[in-house]
N, C-alpha and C positions, 0 to 999 in steps of 0.2 A: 204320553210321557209317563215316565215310571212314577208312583205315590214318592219313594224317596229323594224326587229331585222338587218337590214343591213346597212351599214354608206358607203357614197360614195364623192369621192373628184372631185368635176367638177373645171378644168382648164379653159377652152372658153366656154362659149356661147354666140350664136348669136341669132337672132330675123329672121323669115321668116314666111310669111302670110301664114295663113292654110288654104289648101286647102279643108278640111273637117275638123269634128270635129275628134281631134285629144286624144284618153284614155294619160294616163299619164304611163311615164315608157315602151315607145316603138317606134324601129326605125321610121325616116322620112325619104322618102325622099326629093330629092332636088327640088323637085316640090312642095312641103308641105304637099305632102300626105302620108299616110299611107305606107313603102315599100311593094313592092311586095316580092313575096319569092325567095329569092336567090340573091338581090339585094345591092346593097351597100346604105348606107345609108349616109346623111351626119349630123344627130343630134339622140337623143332620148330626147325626153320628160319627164319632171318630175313633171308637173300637166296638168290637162284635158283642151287642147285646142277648142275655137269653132269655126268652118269655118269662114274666114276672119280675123278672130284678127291675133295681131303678135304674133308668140308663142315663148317661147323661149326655145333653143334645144341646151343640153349639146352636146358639139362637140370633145372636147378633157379630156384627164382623167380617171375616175371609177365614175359607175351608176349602181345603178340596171336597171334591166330590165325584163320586165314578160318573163315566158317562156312556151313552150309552148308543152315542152316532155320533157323529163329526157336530164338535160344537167351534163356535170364531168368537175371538175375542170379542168385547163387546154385543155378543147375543144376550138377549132376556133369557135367564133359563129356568125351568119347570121341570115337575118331575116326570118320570115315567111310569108304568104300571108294577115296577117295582125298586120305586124309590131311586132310581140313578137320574142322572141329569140328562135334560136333552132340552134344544129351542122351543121358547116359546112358542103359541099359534097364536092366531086372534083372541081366541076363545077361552086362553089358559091362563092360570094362576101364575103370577111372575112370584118366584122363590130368592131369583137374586140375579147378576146378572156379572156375564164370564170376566173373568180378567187374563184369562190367558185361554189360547185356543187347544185343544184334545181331538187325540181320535177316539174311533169307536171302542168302547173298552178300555179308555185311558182315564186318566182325573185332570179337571180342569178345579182351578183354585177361582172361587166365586163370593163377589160382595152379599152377602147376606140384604134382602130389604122386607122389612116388615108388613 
């Protein structure tokens, strides 16, 4: 589903200098860069950050977030190797978890969990 048909409620954001240019609507890490896959994250982005600025990264609440394979409501979701969302595994970092289902390349709007 299109980014303009989803509404999301950010509770915290904070500011962390980006470590590269950062797409908008995708985890960070707490480095300021892009998550790797399977990674915890501690923000997602909700415009296009550029390397060095402060970006500022919803931390708690509901965000979209691109995705980056078929996600279903209620999957645990994690990041991928560049920061879009995709289902958890056993093994992975839960970031937050779907509230609404996407396809591949769409945005799914997700509870943030700490």
């Amino acid at each position: 589903m299109a980014l303009n048909n989803k509404t999301y409620d950010p509770v915290q954001v904070i500011t962390k200098t980006a470590a590269e240019d950062l797409p908008a609507f995708r985890f960070v890490s707490h480095l300021g860069s892009l998550c790797a896959s399977d990674t915890k994250a501690i923000g997602v982005t909700e415009t296009n950050w550029l390397a060095n600025e402060k970006a500022a990264l919803v931390t708690l609440g509901t965000i979209a977030v691109e995705s980056s394979t078929v996600i279903n409501m209620g999957d645990n979701i994690t990041a991928d190797s560049s920061g879009k969302a995709k289902p958890a595994g056993n093994d992975s970092k839960i970031n937050g978890r779907a509230l609404e289902s996407a396809v591949s390349g769409g945005f799914t709007k997700i509870l943030l969990v700490p």
